[in-house]
DRENSEMI-660132 format. One record per residue: residue in one letter; x, y, z of N, C-alpha, C, O, CB in turn. Coordinates in steps of 0.2 Angstrom, whole numbers, plus 5000, padded with zeros to 4 digits. Glycine has a CB too. Layout:
BEGIN
aXYZXYZXYZXYZXYZ;...
This chain:
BEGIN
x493951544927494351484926494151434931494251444937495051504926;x493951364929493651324936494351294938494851294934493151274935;x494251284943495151244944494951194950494551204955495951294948;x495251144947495251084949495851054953496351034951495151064944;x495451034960496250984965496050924964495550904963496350984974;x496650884963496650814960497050784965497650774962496850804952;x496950774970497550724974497750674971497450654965497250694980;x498350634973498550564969498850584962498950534959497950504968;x498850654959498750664953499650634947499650624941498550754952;x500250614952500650594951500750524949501350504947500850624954;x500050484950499950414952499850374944499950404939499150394958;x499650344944499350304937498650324933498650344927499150214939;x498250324937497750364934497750444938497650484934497050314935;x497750444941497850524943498150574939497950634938498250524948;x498750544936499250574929498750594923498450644921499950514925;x498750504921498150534916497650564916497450584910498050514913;x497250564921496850634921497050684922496950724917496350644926;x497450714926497850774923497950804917497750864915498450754924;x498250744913498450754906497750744900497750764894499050704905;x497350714903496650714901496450804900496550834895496150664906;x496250824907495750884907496150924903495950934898495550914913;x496850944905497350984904497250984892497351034889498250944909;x497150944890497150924884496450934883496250974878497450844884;x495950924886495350924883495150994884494951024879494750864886;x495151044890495051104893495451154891496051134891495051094899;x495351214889495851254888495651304895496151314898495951284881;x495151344898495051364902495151354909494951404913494751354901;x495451294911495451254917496251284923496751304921495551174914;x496151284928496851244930496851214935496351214939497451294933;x497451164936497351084939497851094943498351124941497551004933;x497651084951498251074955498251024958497751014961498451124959;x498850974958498850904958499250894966499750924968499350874952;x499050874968499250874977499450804975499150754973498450874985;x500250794977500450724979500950704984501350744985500750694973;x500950664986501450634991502250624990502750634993501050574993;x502150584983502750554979502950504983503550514986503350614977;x502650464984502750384988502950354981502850374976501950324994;x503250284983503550224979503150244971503550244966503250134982;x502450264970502050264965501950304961501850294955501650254965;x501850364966502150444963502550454959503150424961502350484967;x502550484953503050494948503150554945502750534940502950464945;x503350614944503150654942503350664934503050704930503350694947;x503950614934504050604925503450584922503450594916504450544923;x502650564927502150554920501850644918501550664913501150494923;x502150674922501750754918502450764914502350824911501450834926;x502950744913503350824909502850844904502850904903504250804903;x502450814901502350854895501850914897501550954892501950814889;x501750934904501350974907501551024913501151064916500950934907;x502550984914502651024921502751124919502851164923503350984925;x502751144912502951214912502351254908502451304905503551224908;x501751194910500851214907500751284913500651264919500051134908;x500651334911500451394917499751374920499751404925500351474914;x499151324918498651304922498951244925498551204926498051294918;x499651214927499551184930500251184936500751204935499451134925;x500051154941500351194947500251104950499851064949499851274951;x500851104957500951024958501151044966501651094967501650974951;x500851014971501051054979501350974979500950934978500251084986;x501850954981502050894986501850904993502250944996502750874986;x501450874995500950885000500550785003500550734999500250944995;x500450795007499850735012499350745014499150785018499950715018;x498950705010498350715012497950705020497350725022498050685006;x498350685023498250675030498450715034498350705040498450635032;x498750775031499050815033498450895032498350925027499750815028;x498150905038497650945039497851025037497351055033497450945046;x498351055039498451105038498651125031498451175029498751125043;x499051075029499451075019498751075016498651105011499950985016;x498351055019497651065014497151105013496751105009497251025013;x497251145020496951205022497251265017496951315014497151215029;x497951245018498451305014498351325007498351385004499151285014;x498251245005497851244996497251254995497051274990497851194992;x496951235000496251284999496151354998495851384993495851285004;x496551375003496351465005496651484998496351534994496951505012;x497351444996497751484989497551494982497651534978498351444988;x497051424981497051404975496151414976495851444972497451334973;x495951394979495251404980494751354974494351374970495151484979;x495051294976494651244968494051254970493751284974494751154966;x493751224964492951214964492751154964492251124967492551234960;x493251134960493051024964493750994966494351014966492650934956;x493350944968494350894973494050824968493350814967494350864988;x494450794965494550724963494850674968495450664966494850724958;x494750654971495550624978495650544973495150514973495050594990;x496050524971496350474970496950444974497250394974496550484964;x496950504978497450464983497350404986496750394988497650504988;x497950354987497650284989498350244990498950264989497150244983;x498150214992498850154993498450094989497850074989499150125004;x498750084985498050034981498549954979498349914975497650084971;x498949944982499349884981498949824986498849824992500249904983;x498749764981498249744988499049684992499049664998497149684985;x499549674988499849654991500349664998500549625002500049634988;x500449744998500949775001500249795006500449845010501449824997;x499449785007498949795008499149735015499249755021498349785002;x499149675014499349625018499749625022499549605028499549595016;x500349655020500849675024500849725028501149715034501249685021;x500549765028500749855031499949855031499849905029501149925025;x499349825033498749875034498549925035498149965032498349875036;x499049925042498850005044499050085039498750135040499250025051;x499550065035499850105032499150125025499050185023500550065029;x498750085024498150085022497550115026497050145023498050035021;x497650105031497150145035497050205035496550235032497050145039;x497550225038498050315037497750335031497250365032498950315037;x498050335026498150365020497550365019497250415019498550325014;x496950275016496550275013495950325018495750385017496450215011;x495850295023495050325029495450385030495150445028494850265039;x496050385034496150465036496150505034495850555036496650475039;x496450495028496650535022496050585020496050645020496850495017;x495450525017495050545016494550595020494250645017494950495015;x494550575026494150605028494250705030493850755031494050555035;x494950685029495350745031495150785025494750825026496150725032;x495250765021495050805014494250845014494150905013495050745008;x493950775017492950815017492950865022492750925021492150765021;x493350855028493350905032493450975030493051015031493750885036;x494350985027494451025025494051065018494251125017494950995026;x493751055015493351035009492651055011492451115009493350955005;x492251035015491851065018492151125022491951175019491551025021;x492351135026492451185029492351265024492051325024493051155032;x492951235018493051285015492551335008492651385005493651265014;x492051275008491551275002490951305007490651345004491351184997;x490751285011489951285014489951385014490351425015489951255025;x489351385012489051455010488551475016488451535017488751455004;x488251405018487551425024487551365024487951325022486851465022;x486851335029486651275030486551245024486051265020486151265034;x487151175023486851135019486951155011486851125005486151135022;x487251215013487351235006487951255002488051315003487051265004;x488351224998488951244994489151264990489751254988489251204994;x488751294986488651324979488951274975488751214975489051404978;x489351284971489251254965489951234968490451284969489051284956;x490051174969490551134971490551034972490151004975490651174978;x491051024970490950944969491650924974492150944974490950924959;x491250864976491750804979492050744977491850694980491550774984;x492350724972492450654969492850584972493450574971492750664963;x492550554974492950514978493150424972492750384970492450504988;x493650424970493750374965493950344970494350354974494150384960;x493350244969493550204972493650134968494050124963493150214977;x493150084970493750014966493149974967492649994971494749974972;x493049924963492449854963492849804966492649754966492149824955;x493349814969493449784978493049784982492749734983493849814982;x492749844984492349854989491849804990491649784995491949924988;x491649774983491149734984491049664985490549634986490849734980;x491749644984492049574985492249534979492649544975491649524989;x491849484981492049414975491349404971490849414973492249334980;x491349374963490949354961490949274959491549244958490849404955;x490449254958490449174957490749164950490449204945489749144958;x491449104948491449094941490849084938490649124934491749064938;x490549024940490149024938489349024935489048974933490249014939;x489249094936488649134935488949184932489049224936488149154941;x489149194926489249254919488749314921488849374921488849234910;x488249274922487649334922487649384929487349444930486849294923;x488049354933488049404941488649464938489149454936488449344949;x488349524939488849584939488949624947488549594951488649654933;x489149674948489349724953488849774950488949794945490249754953;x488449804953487949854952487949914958488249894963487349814951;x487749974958487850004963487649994970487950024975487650054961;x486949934969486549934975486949864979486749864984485549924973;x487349824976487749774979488149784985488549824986488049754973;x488049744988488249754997489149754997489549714995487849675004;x489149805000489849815001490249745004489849705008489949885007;x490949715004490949655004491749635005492049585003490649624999;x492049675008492849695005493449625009493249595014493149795010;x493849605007494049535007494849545009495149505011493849504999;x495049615008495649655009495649695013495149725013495849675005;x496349705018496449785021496349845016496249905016497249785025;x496749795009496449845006495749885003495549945003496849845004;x495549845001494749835000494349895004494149945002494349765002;x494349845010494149875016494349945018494049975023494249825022;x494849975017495050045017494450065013493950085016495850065014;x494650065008494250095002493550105004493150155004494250044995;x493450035005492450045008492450095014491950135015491849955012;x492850095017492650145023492850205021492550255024493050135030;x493050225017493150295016492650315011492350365012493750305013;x492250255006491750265003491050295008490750345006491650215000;x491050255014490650255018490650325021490150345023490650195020;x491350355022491350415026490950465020490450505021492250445028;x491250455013490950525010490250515009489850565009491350545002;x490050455008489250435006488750465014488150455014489250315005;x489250485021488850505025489050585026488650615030488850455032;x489550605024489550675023488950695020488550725024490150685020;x488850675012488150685010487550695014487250755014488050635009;x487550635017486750635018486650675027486150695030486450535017;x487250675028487350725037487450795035487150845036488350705044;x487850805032487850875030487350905023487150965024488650885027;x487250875019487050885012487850905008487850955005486450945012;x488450865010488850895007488950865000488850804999489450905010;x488950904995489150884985489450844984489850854981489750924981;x489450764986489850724985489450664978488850654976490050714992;x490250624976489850574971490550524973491050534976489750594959;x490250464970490750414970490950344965490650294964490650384975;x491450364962491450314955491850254957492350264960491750344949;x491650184956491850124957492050104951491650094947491450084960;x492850094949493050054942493250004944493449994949493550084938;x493149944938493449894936494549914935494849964935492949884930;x494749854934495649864934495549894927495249874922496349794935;x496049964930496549984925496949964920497349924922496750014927;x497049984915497649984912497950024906497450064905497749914909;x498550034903498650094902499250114902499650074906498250124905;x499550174899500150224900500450224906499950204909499950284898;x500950234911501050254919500950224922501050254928500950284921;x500550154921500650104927501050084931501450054927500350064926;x501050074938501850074942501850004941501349964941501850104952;x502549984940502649904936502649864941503149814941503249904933;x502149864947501949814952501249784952501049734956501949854957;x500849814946500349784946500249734938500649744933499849844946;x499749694938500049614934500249634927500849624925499449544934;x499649664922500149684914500649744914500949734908499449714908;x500949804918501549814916502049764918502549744915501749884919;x501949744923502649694928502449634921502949644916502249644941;x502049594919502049554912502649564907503149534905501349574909;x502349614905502649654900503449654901503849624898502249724899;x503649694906504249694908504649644910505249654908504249704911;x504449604912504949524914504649474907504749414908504649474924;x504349494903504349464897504949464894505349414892503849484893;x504949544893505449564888506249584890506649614888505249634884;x506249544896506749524899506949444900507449414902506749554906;x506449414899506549324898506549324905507149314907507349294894;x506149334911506149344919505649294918505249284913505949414923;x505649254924504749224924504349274927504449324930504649164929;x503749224925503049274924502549234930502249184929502749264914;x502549274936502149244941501449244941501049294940502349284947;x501149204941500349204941500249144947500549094949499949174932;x499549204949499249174956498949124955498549124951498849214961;x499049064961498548994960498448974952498848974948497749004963;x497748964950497748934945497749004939497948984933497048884945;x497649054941497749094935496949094932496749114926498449054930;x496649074936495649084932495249134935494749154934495049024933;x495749154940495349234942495249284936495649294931495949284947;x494649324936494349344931494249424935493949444940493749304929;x494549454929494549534931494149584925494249574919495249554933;x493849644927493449684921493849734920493849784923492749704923;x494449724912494749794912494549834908494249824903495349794910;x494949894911494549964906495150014905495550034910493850014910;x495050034899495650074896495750154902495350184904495350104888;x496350164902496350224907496150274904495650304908496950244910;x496250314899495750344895495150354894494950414893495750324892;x494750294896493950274896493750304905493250344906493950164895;x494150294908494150294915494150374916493850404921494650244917;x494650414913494650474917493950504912493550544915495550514916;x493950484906493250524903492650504907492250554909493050494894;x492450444910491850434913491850474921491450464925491750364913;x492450494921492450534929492450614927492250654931493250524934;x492650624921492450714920491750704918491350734921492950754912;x491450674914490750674915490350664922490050714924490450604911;x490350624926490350624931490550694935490150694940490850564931;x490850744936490950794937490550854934490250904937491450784936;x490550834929489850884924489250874925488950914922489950894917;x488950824928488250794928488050754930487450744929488050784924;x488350724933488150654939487750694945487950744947489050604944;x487250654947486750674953487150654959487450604961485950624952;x487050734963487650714967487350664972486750644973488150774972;x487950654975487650594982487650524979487750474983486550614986;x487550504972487750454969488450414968488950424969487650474964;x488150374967488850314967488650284957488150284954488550214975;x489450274955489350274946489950214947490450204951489550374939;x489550174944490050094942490650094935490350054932489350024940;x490950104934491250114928491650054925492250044927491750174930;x491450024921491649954920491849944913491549974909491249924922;x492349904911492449904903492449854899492849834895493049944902;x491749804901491449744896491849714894491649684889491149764892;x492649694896493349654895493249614901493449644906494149714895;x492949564903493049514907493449464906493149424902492549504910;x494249454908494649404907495049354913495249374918495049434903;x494949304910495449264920496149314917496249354912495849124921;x496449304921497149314922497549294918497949334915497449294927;x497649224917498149174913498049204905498449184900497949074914;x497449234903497349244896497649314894497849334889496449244895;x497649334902498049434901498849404899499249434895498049494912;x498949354903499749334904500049314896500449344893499849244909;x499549254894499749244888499649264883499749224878499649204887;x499349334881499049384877499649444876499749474871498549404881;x499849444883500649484882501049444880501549474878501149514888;x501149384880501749344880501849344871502349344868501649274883;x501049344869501149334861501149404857501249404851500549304859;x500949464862501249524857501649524859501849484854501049594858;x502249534865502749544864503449504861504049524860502749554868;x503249474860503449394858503549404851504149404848502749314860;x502749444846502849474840503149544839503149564833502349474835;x503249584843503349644843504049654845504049714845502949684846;x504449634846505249624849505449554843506049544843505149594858;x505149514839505349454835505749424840506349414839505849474828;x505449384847505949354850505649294854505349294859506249394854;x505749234848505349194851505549144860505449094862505349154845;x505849184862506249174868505649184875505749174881507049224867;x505149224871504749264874504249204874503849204869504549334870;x504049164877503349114877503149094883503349124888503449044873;x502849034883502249014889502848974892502548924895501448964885;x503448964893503548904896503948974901503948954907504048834893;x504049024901504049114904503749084911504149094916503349184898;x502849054911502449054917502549004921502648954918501849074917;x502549034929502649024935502149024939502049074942503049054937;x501848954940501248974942501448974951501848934953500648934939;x501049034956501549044960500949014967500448984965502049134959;x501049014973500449014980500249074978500649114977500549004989;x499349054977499149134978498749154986498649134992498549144971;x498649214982498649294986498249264992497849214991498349364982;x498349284997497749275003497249325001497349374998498049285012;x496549305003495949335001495949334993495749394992495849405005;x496049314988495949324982495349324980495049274982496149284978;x495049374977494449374976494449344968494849354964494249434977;x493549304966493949234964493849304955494249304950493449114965;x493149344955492949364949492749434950492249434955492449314946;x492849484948492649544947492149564941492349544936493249564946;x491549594940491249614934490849684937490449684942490849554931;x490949724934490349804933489749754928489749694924490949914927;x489349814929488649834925488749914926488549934931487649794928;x489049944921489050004919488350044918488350104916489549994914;x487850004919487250024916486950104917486750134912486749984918;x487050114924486850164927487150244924486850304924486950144934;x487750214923488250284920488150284913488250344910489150264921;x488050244910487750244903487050284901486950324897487550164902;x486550254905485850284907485950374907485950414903485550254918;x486250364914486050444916486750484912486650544913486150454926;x487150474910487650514908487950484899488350514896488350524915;x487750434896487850414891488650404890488850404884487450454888;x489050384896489650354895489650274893489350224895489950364900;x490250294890490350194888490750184887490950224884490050154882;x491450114889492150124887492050114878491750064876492750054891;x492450154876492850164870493450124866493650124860492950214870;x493650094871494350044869494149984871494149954877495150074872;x494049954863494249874866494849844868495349864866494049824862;x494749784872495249764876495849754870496449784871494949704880;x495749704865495949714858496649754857497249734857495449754855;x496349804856496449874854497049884858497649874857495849924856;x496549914864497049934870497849884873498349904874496449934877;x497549834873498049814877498749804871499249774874497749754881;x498749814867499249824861499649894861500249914861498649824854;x499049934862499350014861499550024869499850074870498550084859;x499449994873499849984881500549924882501049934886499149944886;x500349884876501249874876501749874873502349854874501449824877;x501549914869501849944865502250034868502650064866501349944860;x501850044873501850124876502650094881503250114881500850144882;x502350044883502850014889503449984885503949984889502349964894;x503549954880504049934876504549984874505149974874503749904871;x504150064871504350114870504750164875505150214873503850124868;x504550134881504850174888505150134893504950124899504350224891;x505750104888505950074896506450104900506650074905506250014895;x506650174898506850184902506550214908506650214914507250214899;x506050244904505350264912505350194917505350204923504250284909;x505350144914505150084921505750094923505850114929504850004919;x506350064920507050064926506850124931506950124937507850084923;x506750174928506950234933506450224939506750214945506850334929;x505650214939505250204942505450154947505250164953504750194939;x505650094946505650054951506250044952506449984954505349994950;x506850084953507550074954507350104965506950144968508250164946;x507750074968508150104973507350064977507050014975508350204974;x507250124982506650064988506350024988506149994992506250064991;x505950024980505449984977505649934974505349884974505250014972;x506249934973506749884970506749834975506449784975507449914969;x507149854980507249814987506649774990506749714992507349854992;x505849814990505449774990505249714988505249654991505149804989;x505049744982504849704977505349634977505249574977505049754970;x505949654976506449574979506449534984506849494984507049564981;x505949554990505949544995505249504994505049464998506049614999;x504949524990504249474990504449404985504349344987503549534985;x504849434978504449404975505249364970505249334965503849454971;x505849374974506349364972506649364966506749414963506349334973;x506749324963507149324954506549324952506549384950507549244950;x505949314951505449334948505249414947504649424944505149304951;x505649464950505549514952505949544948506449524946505549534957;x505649604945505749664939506749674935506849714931505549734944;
């Protein structure tokens, strides 16, 4: 039975991989190391908290000795780490809270992880490191040139505390590697979207203060351009990635949906708008608000490499997806109240006032 540790696994994409392998594997067991901060949720697993392969430690990953303990107990054979603080607004505010988590966190984990895998010099048997990171790391792309993407060999460039977490932790596992020879890979995705997204990031928060007649905040002009990719798409290209990525590699994961912002805005406004029959739901909704410090102005992957060597490709057009995503979220409103009720709440008002959830 291989078993698998998935830090963050209570988070947005962390869940659904969870619920991914747990669904595609029958062999497996998944133990999910989470913190349960603001983003953590453990309502995205019920359909898996009484699965006998699946086992859930509330635990920190900065926490040396809790990860020692699940080592010894459980004895996986790969780590996934999705743990992160990945809000780049509350990134602004609090960096160091990013540091900690993202670099400390991290590193704490190889330590622990190495320690517990090494067989002899340099050698770990059949054991994997996966460190899921962000096409942050790389900065900003020009609108103007279509043709410019994020490729693996593109210079790290980070524009955020929170970015810049990310790259340094990339940078730790990318030298674990090559100092130790320890098992490691690193996957860089384009923005998520999807089932369980914490309703702080721009299409659940959309969706939500749509179908509440809330305004609808968009930063500066709203022509920032971002590459989305189905969450779905995303956890499949990281189990491949696991089964056959050349370790010591970096895999770009990208999902050929490059849109500004204002087009994401008014795209929900017009599903939800027909899916609720409420024409009360429209464009006079946006607010265009001061944007973000450091905005980066364009995001794009060239997924080429992960395609090449492992023959992944996103499967859901944007189309598609983002229909069957507000609909998911239309369908469960009681999961978002519950998620953003009490500290989150308070935050969130604290930033972004009546405009808030």
């Amino acid at each position: 039975m291989r078993t698998y540790l998935v830090t963050g696994g209570a988070g947005f994409i962390g869940s659904n991989f969870v619920l991914y392998l747990l669904e595609r594997y029958a062999d497996i067991r998944v133990i999910n190391v989470d913190m349960l901060t603001y983003a953590g949720n453990l309502e995205n697993l019920k359909a898996v908290e009484d699965d006998p392969r699946y086992v859930f430690a509330q635990a920190d990953i900065c926490d040396g000795a809790a990860m020692r303990a699940l080592f010894e107990q459980y004895k996986p054979d790969c780590l996934v780490n999705f743990a992160a603080e990945s809000h780049v607004d509350r990134s602004i505010t609090q960096p160091e809270v990013f540091a900690k988590t993202n670099v400390i966190g991290t590193v704490t984990l190889l330590n622990v992880a190495r320690s517990a895998w090494q067989c002899g010099e340099d050698d770990y048997g059949d054991h994997r490191f996966l460190q899921v990171s962000t096409d942050e790391v790389y900065g900003s792309l020009p609108l103007d040139d279509p043709k410019a993407f994020f490729r693996e060999d593109t210079p790290l460039a980070p524009h955020s505390p929170y970015s810049a977490s990310k790259a340094a932790a990339d940078l730790f596992v990318l030298a674990y590697g090559d100092t130790y020879g320890f098992p490691v890979n690193i996957t860089r995705c384009s923005n998520n979207y999807g089932p369980f997204q914490f309703p702080e990031k721009l299409i659940p928060l959309m969706i939500n203060n749509a179908r509440h007649h809330k305004r609808l905040p968009v930063y500066g002009d709203g022509l920032n351009v971002r590459d989305w990719l189905y969450v779905e798409d995303h956890c499949k290209a990281i189990d491949m990635v696991l089964a056959g990525g050349v370790l010591g590699e970096v895999y770009n994961i990208g999902g050929h949906n490059e849109h500004p912002n204002i087009h994401i805005v008014k795209t929900i406004i017009k599903q939800v708008s027909e899916a609720l029959d409420d024409q009360a739901v429209n464009e006079t909704l946006i607010e265009y608000v001061v944007d973000r410090k450091g905005h980066d102005r364009r995001y794009g992957i060239a997924p080429d490499k992960i395609k090449a060597d492992l023959g992944w490709y996103p499967e859901t057009p944007f189309a598609e997806g983002i229909i069957k995503t507000i609909q998911w979220y239309l369908d469960n409103e009681e999961w978002v109240a519950r998620v953003t009720s009490g500290a989150y709440q308070e935050y969130y008002q604290s930033m972004y006032g009546d405009r808030s959830l």
